[in-house]
N, C-alpha and C positions, 0 to 999 in steps of 0.2 A: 615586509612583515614575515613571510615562509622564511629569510637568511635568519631574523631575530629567533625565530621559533627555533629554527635549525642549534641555533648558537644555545639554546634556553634545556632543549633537548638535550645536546651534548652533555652541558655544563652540569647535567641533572641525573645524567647517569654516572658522571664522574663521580659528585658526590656521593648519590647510592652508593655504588661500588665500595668507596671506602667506608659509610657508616654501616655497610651490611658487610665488610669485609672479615676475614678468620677473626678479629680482635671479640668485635660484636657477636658474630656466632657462639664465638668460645661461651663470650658472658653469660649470654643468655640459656646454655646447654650446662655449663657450670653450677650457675644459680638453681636452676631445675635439679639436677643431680644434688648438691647440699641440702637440697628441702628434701628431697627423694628419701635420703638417707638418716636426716636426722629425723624426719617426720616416721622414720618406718615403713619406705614403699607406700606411703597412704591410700595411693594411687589404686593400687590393687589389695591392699587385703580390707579396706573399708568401701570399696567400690560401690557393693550389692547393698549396705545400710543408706548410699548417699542416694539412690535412684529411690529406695523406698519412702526418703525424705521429702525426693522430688514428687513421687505419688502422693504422699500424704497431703501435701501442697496444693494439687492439682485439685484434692478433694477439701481443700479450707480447714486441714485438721494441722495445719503445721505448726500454730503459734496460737497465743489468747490474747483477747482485743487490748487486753491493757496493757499489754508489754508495750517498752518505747521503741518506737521506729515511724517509719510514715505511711509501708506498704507491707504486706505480707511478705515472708521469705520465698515463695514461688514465684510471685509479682516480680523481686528482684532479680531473682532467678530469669526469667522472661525479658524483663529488661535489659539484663545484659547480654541472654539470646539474642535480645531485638537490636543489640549494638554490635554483635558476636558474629552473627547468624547473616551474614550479609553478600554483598558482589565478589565480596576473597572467596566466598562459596564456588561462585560459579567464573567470574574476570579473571579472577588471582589465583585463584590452581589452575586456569588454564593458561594466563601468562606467563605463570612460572613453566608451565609445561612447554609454550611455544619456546619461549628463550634457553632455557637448561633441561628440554628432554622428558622423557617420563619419567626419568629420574628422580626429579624433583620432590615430587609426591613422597618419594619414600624418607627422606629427608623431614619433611610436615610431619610425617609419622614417629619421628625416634622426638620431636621436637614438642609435638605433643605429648607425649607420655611422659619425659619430662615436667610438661607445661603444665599438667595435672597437678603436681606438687605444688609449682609456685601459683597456680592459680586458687589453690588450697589455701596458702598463705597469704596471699592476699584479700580472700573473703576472710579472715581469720581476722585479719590485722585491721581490716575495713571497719569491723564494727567493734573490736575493742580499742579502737584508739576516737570514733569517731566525738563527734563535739554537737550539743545543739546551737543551732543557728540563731539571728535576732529576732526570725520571724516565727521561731518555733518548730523546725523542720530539721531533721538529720543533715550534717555536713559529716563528710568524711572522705575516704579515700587516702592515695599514696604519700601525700602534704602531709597529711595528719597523723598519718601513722609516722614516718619519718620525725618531725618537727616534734611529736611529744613522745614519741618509743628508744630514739637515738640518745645518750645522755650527753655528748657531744654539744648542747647547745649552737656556739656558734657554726658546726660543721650541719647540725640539722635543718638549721635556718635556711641556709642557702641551699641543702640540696634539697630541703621540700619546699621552695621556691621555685627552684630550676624547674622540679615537675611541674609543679603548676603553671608555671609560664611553658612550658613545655606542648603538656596537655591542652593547655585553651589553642595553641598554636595548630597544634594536630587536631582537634575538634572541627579549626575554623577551615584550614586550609588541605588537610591529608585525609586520613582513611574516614572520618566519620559525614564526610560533608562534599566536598567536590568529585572525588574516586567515585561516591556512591550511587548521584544526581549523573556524573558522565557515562558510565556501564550502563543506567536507567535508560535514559536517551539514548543511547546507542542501540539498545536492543530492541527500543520503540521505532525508532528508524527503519534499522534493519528488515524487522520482521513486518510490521502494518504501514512505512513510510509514512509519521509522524514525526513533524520535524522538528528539532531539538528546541527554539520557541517556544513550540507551546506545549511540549513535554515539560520543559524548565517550569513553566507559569505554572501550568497542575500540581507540579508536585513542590510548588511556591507558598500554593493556596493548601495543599493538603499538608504538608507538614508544619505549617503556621498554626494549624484548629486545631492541631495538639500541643506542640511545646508553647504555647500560650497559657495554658493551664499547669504544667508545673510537674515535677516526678506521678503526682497522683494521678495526674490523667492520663501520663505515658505510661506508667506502671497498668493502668486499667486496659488500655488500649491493647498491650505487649500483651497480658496472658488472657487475650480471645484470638490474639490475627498469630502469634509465631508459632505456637503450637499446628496451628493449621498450616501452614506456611510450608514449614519444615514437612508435615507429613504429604501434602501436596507436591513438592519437588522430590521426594524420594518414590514416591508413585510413579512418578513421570521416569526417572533413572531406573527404577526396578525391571520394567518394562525392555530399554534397553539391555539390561546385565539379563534377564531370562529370556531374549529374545537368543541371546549371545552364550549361553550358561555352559558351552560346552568348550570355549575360550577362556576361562576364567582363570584357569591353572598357568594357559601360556602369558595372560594379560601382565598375571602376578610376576612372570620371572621376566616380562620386559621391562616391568618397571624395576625391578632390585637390581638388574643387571645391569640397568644404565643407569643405575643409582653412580657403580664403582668404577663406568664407563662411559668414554665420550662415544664410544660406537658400538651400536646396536641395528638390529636388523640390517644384517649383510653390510655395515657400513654408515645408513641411512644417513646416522646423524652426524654431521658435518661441523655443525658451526654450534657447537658448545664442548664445555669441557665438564670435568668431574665438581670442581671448585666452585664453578657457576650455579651447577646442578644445585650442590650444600648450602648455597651462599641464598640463590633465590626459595629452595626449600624451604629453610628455616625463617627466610623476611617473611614471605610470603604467608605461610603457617602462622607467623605471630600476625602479621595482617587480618589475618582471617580469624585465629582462635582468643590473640587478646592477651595471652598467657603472658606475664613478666612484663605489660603495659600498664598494669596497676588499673586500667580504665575499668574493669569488672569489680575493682574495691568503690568504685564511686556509687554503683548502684546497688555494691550486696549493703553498703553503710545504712542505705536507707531501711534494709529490716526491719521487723517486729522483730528483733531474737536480742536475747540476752546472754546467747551460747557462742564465743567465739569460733570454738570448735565444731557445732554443728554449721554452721553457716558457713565454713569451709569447707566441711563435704559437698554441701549444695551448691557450692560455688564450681567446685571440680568438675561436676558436673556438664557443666558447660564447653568445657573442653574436648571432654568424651563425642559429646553431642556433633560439635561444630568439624571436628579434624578428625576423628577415628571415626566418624559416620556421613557427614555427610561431603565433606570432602574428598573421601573415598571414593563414592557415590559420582561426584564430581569424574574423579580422575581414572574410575573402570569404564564409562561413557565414553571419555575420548580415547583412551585405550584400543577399548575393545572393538570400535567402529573402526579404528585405525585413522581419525582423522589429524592424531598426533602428530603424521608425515606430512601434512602440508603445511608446516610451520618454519619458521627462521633457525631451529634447532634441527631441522631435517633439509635445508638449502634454502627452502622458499624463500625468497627476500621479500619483505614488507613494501606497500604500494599506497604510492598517496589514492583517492578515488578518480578511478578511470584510467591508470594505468598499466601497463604492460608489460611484462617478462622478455627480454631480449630471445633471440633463437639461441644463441648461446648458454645465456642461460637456462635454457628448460632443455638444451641438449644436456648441460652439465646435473640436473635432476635424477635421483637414484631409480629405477625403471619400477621401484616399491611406491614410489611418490605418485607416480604416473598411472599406476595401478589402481589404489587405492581413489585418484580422483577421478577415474574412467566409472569403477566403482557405484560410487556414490554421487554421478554426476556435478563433480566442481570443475571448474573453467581453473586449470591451474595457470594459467599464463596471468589469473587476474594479480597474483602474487598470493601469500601466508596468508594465515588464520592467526590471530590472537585474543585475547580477552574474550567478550561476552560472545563475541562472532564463532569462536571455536568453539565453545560448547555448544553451542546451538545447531551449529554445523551437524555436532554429534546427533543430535537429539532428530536431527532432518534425517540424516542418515537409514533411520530405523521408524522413524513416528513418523505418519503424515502431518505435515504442520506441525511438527515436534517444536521447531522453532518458538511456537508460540507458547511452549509451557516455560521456553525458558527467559519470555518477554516477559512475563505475567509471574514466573519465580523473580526474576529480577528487580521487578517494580515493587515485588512485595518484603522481599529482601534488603534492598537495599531503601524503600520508607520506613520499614523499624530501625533500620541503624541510622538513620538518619534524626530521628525522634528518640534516640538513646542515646546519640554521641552528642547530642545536643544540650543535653544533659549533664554532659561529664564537663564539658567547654564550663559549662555555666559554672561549676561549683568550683572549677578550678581559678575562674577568674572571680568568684565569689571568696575565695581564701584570702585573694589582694584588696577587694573594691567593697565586700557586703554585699548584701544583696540589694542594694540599688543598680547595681550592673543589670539586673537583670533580663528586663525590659529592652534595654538599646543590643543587648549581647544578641536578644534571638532576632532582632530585625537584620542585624550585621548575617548573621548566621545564616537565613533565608535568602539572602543578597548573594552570598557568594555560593551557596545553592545552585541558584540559576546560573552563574558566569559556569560554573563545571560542567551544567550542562549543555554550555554552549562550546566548550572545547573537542573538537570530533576529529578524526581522520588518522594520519600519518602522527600526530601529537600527542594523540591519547594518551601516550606512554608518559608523557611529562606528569600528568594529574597522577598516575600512579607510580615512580619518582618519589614525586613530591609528599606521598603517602607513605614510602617508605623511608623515606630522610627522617618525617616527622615523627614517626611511630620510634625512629632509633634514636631522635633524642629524646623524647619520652622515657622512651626505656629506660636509658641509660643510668637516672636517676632512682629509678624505684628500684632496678635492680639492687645496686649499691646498696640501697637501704632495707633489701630482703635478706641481703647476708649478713648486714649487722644489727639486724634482728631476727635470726634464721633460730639463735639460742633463746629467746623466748616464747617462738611457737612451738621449738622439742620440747619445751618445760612443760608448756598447758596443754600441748599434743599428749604427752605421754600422762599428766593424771587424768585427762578425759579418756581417750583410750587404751594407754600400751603402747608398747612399741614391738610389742610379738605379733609376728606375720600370722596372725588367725583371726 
């Protein structure tokens, strides 16, 4: 069984490697720059009207009951929080950080500000392309925009097919579904030794009593728990970053400086390069922010709005939130504790459970590594930190029981994206099947739930892999289809607003 896994492992990072390789990067930072540009920086000179959009929202002023849609535009908003706002918060900026450095972080950062744009365009495109369903209910998303925006016919057919079989693929199997249930478990383990069992069953039984009911009950659920969610994990990190506040200035130039470098702090880091850093930055960050997945047009479609263009500010929105704030947040905690040095990017070699560092190897350890875990009491011989385990690490560091804020951000994290991307799977596999899928999709859906969260240890790394294979052929199709209709959203971008930077 461990040779297969071994062999499954491998084979897993292979492929990552190349769908996350320069080709993939380019697209994705390409695509964002075209929108960037033809949209008019949207990103920053409409910023401050899109957050007032998000307040007005917050307070039920954003839309009137009889517009068509299914939930309010905050609701959607919140929804794709709830799919957004997830374990890449806290597993996936720290895994990119364990494998490529603090570097990486800075990377999420040029890729979100980008991602602003195409995530603009795709709330944009969500609800002027989408379609009513048989049952009465908003369908839309990347399919639909593609298949009836491209005039291409035969060429749109198949590439808003490809998403959508894309999409249901990555809903069932990558970042919305097994990723989200294994970081969960994991950090229930970890922290209160609950075992992944009956963690899986709980959040078996709790994410059934909502996707059972349909966009309107996740929509309903998403904007009471993510709001709170999101300001309950930056309370917990604020704490850290002002514990630390007078670090803040050196935290900033070790992350940019191992942006452009494999080696920082006297050396430290070892076993990553520059290219890693860019490569895992930019997967990671769309993991986590969503930008140029199209998966955020599934749930702005379902709006009350009849404003393509507002409903892409609000969409943008989400971007801001997820990667310039709370990823950040993320990535100044490990930072700043220094528990970045005990990772596989600073020598630490990964250990299945229960095993041990050679002497050789912990002689070969940079004397910062050794430092930093004398420190903050870790047993460095147990081997590296990754995923949910390193930021918590951080969190222990400085908070007593800190760990526990980031079992309880994680559980709660990662059940909204789990109850959003549940969602996206649906309509995507609704675009082939109708909505008779619907039904058999979310029991499948719950089903492999629990198997991710029964995947733990030395493997972990496969469920997150496998999240980013999926998330790149997703991509790959909605992009395509944002640049070949990148000239219809400057059209109805520039009479709604301008295109003058004020």
């Amino acid at each position: 069984m461990n040779q297969w896994l071994e062999e499954l492992l491998q084979l897993s990072i292979s492929i990552r490697d190349f769908m996350w390789g320069n080709w993939m990067v380019a697209l994705l930072v390409l695509t964002g720059i075209i929108l960037t540009i033809v949209t008019g920086v949207i990103q920053i000179r409409k910023l401050f009207p899109a957050f007032k959009l998000v307040l007005l929202g917050a307070r039920g002023r954003d839309h009137e009951e009889e517009e068509e849609g299914d939930i309010s535009p905050f609701a959607a908003l919140m929804t794709a929080l709830a799919a957004t706002v997830g374990n890449g918060n806290i597993a996936g900026v720290a895994t990119a950080i364990a494998t490529g450095g603090p570097g990486a972080p800075f990377w999420m950062w040029i890729s979100g500000f980008f991602g602003m744009a195409t995530k603009y365009a795709e709330g944009f495109l969500g609800v002027k392309f989408r379609q009513v369903a048989e049952d009465g209910s908003m369908a839309g998303g990347p399919m639909y925009y593609i298949r009836h925006g491209i005039k291409n016919q035969r060429f749109a057919i198949f590439l808003g097919g490809a998403f959508a079989v894309c999409g249901a693929f990555a809903s069932l199997f990558g970042t919305g579904n097994m990723a989200q249930s294994n970081s969960m478990a994991l950090a229930f383990e970890s922290q209160f030794g609950v075992p992944p069992l009956i963690s899986g069953l709980l959040l078996t039984l709790l994410v059934g009593l909502v996707i059972i009911g349909g966009i309107k009950r996740i929509g309903a659920v998403a904007e009471r728990l993510v709001p709170t969610m999101i300001l309950f994990y930056i309370s917990g990190a604020l704490i850290i970053i002002l514990s630390r506040i007078s670090f803040v200035g050196e935290a900033f130039q070790i992350i940019i400086s191992s942006a452009f470098s494999a080696q920082a702090v006297g050396g430290a880091l070892v076993g990553t390069s520059v290219q890693k850093a860019i490569s895992l930055g930019v997967s990671r960050g769309v993991l986590s922010n969503e930008s140029g997945l199209g998966s955020a047009a599934i749930a702005q479609s379902a709006s009350k709005s009849k404003d393509p263009a507002k409903n892409g500010l609000i969409a943008m929105t989400g971007t801001f939130i997820d990667t310039l704030l709370v990823n950040t947040m993320t990535t100044l905690t490990i930072v700043l504790t220094g528990v970045y040095l005990l990772t596989p990017a600073a020598g630490v070699r990964m250990l299945a459970n229960g095993g041990s560092l050679s002497s050789s190897e912990m002689s070969m350890l940079h004397p910062k590594v050794l430092e930093v875990a004398e420190q903050i009491g870790y047993n460095v011989s147990a081997g590296g930190l990754s995923s949910t385990a390193l930021t918590a690490e951080a969190f222990n560091a400085v908070i007593p029981y800190g760990g526990w804020i980031i079992a309880i951000a994680s559980f709660l994290f990662g059940y909204t994206t789990l109850i959003g991307w549940s969602f996206y799977g649906e309509q995507c596999l609704e675009y082939f099947a109708g909505v008779k899928i619907k039904r058999p999709y979310r029991l499948i859906y719950i089903l492999l739930l629990f198997i991710g969260a029964n995947l733990q240890g030395r493997y972990l790394d496969i469920v997150w892999n496998v999240g980013d294979i999926a998330n790149a052929f997703m991509a790959f199709p909605n992009l395509i289809g944002l640049i070949f209709l990148a000239g219809l959203v400057a059209k109805i971008t520039a009479q709604s607003f301008g295109n003058k930077l004020s």
